[in-house]
C-alpha positions in Angstrom: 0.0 0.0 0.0 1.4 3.4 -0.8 1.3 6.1 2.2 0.0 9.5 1.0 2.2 12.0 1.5 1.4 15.7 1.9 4.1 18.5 0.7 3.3 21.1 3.2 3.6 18.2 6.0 7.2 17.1 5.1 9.9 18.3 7.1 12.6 20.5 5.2 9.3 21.4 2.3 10.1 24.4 0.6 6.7 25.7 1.5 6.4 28.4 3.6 4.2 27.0 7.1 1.0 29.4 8.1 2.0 30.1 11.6 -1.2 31.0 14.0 -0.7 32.7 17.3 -1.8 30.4 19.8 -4.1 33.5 21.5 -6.1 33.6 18.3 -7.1 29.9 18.1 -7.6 29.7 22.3 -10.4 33.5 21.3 -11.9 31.7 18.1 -14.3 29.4 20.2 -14.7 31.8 23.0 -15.9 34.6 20.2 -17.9 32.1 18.9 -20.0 31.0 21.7 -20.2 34.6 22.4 -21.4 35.5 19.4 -24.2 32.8 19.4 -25.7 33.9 22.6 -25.8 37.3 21.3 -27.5 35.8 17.8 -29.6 34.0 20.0 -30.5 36.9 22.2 -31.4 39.3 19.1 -33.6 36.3 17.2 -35.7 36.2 20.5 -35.9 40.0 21.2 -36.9 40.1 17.4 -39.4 37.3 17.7 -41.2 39.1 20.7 -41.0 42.4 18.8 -42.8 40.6 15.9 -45.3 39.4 18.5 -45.7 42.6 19.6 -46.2 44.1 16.3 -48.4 41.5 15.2 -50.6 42.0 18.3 -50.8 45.3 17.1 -52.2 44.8 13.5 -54.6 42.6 14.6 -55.9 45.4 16.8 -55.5 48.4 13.7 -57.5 45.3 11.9 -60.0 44.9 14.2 -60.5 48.8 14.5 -60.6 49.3 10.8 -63.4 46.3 10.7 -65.6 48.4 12.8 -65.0 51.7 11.1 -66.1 49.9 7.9 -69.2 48.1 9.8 -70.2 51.4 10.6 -69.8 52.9 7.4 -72.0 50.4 5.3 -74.4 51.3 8.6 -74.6 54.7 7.6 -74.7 54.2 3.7 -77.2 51.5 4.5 -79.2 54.0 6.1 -78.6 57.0 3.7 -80.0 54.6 1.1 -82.9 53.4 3.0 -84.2 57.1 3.3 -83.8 57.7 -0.2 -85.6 54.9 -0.4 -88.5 55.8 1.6 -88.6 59.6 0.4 -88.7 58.0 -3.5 -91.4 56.1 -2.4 -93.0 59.0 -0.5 -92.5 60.7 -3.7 -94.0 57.9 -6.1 -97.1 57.7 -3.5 -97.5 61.2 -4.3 -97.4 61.4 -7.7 -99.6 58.4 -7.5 -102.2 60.7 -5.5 -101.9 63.1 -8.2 -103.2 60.9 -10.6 
């Protein structure tokens, strides 16, 4: 079986090494896990806030509902008098006759 051999792995390689501070790789994790908590944080303090808002529409929604119920109330009731005064009228002119 042949062994796999690697260029940057053998000693004297002409290749330059990447050298990584030790303090950098020992922060990576730590950063990391901080930087979670804080995703974490903000994707919950956004969820509540679109809960929040949410809430909130449904409210302007419900508002808006009535404003319209009582809308077609009073257009419902502007048309029944012109209703009832064109049939006044057309009893009238009926009279007349």
């Amino acid at each position: 079986m042949k062994s796999l051999s690697f260029p940057a792995l053998k000693t004297g390689s002409s290749r330059k090494k990447e050298r990584v501070a030790p303090a950098a790789t020992e922060q990576q994790p730590e950063f990391n896990r901080q930087h979670l908590a804080q995703l974490i944080q903000n994707c919950d303090r956004l969820t509540r806030a679109g809960a929040d808002i949410s809430m909130m529409l449904n409210q302007y929604n419900k508002v808006i509902e009535y404003y319209l119920h009582m809308l077609n109330f009073i257009r419902d009731h502007a048309l029944e008098k012109k209703f009832i005064a064109y049939m006044k009228e057309q009893k009238a002119f009926l009279d007349r006759k």
